[in-house]
C-alpha positions as CSV (number, residue, x, y, z in Angstrom):
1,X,10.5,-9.2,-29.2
2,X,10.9,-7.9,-25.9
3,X,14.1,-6.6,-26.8
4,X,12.5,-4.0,-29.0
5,X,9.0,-3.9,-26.2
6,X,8.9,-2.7,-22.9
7,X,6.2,-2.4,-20.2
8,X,5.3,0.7,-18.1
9,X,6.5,-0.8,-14.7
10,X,3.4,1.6,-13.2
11,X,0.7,0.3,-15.6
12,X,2.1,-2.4,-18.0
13,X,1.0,-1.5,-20.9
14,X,3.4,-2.2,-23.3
15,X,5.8,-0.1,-25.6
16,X,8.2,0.7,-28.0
17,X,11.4,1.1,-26.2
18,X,11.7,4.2,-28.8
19,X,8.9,5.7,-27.3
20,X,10.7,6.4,-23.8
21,X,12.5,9.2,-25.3
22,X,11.6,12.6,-24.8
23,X,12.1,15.5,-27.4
24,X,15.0,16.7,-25.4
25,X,16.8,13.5,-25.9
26,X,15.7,12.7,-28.9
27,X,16.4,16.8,-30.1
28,X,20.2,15.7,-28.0
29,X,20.9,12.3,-29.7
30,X,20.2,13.8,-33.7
31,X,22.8,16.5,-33.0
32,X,25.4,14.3,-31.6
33,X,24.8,11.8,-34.6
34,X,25.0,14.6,-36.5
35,X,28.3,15.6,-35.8
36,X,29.4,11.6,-35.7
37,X,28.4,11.4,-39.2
38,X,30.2,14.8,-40.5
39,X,33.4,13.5,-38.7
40,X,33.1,10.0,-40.2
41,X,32.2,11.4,-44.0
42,X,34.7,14.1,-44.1
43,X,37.4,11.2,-42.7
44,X,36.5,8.7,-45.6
45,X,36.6,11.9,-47.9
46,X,39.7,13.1,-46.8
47,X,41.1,9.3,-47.0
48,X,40.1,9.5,-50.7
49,X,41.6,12.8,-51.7
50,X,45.1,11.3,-50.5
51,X,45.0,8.4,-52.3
52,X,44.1,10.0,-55.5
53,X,47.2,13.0,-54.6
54,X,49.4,9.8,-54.1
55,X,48.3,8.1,-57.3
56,X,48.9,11.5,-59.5
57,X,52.4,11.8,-58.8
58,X,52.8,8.9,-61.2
59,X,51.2,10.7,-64.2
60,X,53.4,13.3,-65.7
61,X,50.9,15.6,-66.5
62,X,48.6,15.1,-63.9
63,X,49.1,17.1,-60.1
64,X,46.7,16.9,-57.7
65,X,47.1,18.4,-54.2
66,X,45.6,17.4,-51.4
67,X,44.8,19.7,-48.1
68,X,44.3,17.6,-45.3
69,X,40.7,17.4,-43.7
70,X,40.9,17.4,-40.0
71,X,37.6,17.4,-39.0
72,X,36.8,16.2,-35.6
73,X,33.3,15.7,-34.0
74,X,32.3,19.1,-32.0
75,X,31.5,17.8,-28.3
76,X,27.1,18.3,-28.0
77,X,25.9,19.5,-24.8
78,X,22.4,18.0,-24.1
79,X,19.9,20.9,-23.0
80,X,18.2,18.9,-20.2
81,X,19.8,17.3,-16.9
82,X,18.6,13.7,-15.9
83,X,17.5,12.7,-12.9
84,X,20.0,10.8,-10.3
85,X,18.9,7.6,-9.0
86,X,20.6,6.1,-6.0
87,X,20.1,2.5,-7.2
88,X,19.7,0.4,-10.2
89,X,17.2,-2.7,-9.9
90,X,17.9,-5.7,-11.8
91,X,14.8,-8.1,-12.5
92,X,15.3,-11.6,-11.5
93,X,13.4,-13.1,-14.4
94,X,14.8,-11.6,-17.4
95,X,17.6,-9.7,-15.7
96,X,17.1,-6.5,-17.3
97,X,18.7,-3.7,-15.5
98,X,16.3,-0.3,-14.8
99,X,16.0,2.6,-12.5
100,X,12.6,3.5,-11.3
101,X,11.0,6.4,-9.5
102,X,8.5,5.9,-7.1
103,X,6.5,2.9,-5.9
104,X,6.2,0.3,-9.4
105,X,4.6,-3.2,-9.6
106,X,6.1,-4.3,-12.9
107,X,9.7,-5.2,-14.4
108,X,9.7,-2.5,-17.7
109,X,11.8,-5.1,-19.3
110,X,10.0,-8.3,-19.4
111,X,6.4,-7.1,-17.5
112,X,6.7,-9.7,-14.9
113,X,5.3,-9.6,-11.5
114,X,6.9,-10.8,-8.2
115,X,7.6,-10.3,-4.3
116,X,11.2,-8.9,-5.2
117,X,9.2,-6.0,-7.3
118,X,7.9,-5.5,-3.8
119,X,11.8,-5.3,-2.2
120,X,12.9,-2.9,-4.4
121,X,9.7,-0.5,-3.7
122,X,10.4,-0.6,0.0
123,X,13.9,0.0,-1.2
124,X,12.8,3.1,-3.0
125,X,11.1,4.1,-0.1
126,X,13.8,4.0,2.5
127,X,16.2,5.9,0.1
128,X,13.1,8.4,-0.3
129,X,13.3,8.8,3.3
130,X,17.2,9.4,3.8
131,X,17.2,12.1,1.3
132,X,14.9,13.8,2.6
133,X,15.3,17.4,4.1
134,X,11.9,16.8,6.0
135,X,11.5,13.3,7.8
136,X,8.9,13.4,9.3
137,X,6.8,14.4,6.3
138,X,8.7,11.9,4.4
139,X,7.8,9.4,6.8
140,X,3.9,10.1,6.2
141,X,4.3,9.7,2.5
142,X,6.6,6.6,2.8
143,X,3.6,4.8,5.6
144,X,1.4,5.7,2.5
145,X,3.8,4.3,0.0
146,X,3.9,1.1,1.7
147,X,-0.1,0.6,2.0
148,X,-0.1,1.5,-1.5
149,X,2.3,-1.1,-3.0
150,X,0.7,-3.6,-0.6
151,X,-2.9,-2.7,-2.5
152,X,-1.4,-2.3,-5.6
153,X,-0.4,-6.0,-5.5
154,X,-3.1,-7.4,-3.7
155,X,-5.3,-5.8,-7.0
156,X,-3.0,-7.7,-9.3
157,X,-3.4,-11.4,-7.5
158,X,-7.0,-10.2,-7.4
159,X,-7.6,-9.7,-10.8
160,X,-6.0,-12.7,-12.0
161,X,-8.9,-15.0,-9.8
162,X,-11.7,-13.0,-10.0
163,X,-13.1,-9.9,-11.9
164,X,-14.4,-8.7,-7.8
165,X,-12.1,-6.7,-6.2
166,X,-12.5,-4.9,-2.8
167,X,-10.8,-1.9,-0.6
168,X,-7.3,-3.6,-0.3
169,X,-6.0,-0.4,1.8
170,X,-8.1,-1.3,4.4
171,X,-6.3,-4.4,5.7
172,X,-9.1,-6.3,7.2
173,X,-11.3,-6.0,4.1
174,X,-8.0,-8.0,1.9
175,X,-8.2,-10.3,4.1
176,X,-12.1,-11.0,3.8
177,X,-11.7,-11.3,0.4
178,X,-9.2,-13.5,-0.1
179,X,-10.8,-16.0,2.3
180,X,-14.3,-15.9,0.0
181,X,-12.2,-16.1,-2.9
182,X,-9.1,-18.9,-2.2
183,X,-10.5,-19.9,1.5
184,X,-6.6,-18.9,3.1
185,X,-6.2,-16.3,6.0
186,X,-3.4,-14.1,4.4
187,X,-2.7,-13.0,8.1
188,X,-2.0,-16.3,8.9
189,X,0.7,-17.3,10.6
190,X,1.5,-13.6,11.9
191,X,1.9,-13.0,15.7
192,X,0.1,-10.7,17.7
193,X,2.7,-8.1,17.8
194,X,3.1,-8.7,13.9
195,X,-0.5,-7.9,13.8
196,X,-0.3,-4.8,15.8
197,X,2.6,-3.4,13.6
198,X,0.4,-3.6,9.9
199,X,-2.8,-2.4,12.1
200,X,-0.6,0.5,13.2
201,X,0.7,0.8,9.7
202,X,-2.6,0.8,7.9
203,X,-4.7,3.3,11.1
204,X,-2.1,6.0,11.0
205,X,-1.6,6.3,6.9
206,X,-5.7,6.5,7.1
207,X,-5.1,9.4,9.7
208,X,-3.2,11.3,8.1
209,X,-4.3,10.8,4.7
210,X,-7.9,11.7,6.2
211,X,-8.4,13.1,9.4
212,X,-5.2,15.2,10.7
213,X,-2.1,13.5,12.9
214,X,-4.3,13.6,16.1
215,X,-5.6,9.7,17.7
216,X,-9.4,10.4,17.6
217,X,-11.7,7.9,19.0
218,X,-12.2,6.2,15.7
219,X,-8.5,5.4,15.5
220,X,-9.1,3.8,19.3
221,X,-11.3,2.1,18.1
222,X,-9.5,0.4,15.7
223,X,-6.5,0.8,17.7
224,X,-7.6,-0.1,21.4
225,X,-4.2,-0.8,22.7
226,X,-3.2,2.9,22.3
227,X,-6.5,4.4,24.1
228,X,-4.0,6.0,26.3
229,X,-2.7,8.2,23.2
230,X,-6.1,9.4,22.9
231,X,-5.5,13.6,22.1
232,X,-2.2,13.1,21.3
233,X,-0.3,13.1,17.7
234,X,0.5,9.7,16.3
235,X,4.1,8.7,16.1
236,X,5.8,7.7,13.0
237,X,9.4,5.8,13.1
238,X,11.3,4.1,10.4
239,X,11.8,1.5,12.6
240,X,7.5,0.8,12.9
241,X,7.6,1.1,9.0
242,X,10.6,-1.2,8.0
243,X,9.0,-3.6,10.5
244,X,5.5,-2.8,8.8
245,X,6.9,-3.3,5.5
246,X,8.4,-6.7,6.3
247,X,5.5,-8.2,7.8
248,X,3.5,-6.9,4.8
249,X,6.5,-8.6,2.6
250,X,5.5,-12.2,4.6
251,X,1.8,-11.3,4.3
252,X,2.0,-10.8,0.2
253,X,4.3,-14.1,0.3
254,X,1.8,-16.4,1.4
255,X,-1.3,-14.9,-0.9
256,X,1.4,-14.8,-3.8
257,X,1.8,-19.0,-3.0
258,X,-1.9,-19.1,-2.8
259,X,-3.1,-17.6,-6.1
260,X,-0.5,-19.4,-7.9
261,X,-1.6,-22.7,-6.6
262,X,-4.8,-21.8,-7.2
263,X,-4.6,-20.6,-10.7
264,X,-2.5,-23.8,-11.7
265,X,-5.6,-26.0,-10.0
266,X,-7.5,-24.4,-12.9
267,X,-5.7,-25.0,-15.8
């Protein structure tokens, strides 16, 4: 059952929940049970003994003393600190309760799918961002965290269509392909300064992932309206990104409606 199963919320390939221990805890957990057991067999023992010391002093030639067995449990350390997590997610299909690190597309508990998945990762993200001692370079990983999840789950949709699949971190190239594939504009709807923000979002991951934190020509290109930043290093907010991300968030909506309807017109 899926009690006893989970999913890898990175991969979903699915598990023993036994399996998510490491030797540590596993090494940890036998020690304390250990001592758990010792306490509760010398108790029952020690229980025992007294009865049979009570039940002698009816016999006249029978004595039986009894020392009392106080054994309690000795307090196990475990050998390996866990990690803190700021938040817990809770999955809004089977309600299982889980702590992730990093950017995720599936609930570990039941292996489902969904926008709110996509929440929680711009969640992680944010949090990412606030603890960090560096911003700014948290800031370039979190514009790349935020393309990612929006390719991770474009591949997902994709793959439950079609067996194609295409460059879904460049944004235009998602969109192509889901109008040769459904025949919907996932950009639909968006205005133009909605538009601006995602093309912003997607051009300055892809220059700093690639080329440096300088606008070059072929960001201008792609970019026209900042021509006059030509030279000069590309600027990274967390208000661009959390605007970005929610844009992205209605982006994913629509094409999340789409294949749905479109894998139901096929069954």
């Amino acid at each position: 059952s899926l009690k006893d199963q989970m999913v890898c919320p990175y991969c979903r390939l699915q598990f023993s929940k036994n399996e998510l221990l490491t030797e540590d805890q596993e090494t940890y957990l036998k020690q304390a049970s250990i001592e758990q057991a010792r306490e509760y067999v010398l108790g029952q023992a020690d229980k025992m003994f007294a009865r049979l010391a009570s039940a002698s002093s009816q016999y006249k030639n029978v004595t039986i003393k009894h020392t009392p067995i106080n054994y309690r449990a000795k307090e196990v350390s475990p050998n390996y600190q866990e990690f803190e997590v700021d938040s817990e997610l809770v999955c809004p299909g089977c309600s299982s309760s889980f702590q992730v690190f990093g950017v995720f597309g599936y609930c570990p508990g039941c292996g489902a799918e969904n926008i709110l998945v996509y929440d929680a990762n711009l969640e992680i993200i944010k949090q990412e961002i606030s603890a960090s001692s560096d911003p700014v370079r948290a800031l370039r990983h979190a514009y790349s965290d935020v393309v990612s999840t929006f390719e991770q789950y474009c591949k997902r949709k994709a793959k439950q269509i079609t067996t194609e699949l295409a460059r879904f971190q460049i944004l235009f190239e998602a969109r192509s392909f889901f109008q040769n594939q459904l025949g919907i504009d996932i950009l639909d709807g968006l205005t133009a300064d909605d538009l601006l923000t995602i093309r912003r979002l997607f051009q300055k991951r892809h220059l700093y992932e690639h080329e440096g934190d300088r606008i070059n020509e072929k960001y201008v290109k792609m970019i026209p309206e900042d021509a006059h930043l030509l030279g000069q290093c590309a600027q990274l907010s967390i208000e661009e990104l959390v605007r970005a991300a929610d844009v992205l968030r209605r982006v994913l909506d629509n094409l999340s409606r789409a294949v749905d309807r479109g894998t139901n017109r096929r069954k």
